[in-house]
N, C-alpha and C positions, 0 to 999 in steps of 0.2 A: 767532467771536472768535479763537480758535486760528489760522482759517488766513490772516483778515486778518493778526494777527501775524507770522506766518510770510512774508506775501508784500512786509511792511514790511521787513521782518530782511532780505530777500534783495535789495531794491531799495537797502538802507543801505549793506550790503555791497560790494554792485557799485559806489556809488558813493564809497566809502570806500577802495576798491582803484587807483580813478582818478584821487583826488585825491591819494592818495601816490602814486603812478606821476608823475604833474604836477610833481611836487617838486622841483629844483635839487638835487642833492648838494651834501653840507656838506664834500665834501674833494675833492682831483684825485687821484683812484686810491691806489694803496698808498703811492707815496712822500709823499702828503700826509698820509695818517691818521698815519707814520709819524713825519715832519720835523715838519710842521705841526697836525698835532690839536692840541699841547695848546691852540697860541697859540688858534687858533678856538675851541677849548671854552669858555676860558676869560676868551675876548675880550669888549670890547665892541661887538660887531655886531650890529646889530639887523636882523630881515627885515623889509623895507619893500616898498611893493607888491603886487604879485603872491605873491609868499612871505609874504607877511604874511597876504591873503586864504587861500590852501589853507592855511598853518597853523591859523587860524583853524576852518577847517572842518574840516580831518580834525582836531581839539579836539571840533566840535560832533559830527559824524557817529560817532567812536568813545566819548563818552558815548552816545549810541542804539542804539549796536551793542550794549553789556553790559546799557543799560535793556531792552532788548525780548529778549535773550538769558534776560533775568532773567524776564521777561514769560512769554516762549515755555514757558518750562519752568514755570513755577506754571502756568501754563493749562491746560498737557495735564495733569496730573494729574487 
């Protein structure tokens, strides 16, 4: 059971890493975080699409990352 766990944990992972990597930045470098963050933070923009999709997932995949993290460690005891 343990190491099913473990080979879940490391497949969520990987693809947890890929789908934030996938992701569009929310600013254009320093002068955007800098000029422009608040207006985007605090805008109404919504991601549609594609950014709508990998949000959505890395939502799903980083709840399974801490369920099975949760997991991983009551097991091996």
């Amino acid at each position: 059971m343990h190491t099913l766990l473990v080979v879940l944990l490391v497949i969520v992972s990987i693809g947890l890493i890929g789908v934030v990597l996938l992701q569009s930045g929310k600013s254009a470098g320093l002068s955007g975080a800098i000029s422009g963050g608040a207006e985007q933070l605090f805008g109404k923009q919504k991601a549609r699409g594609l950014d709508l999709v990998l949000h959505r997932v890395t939502i799903v995949l980083s709840v399974l990352f801490f369920v099975l993290t949760i997991a991983v460690a009551y097991f091996q005891l």
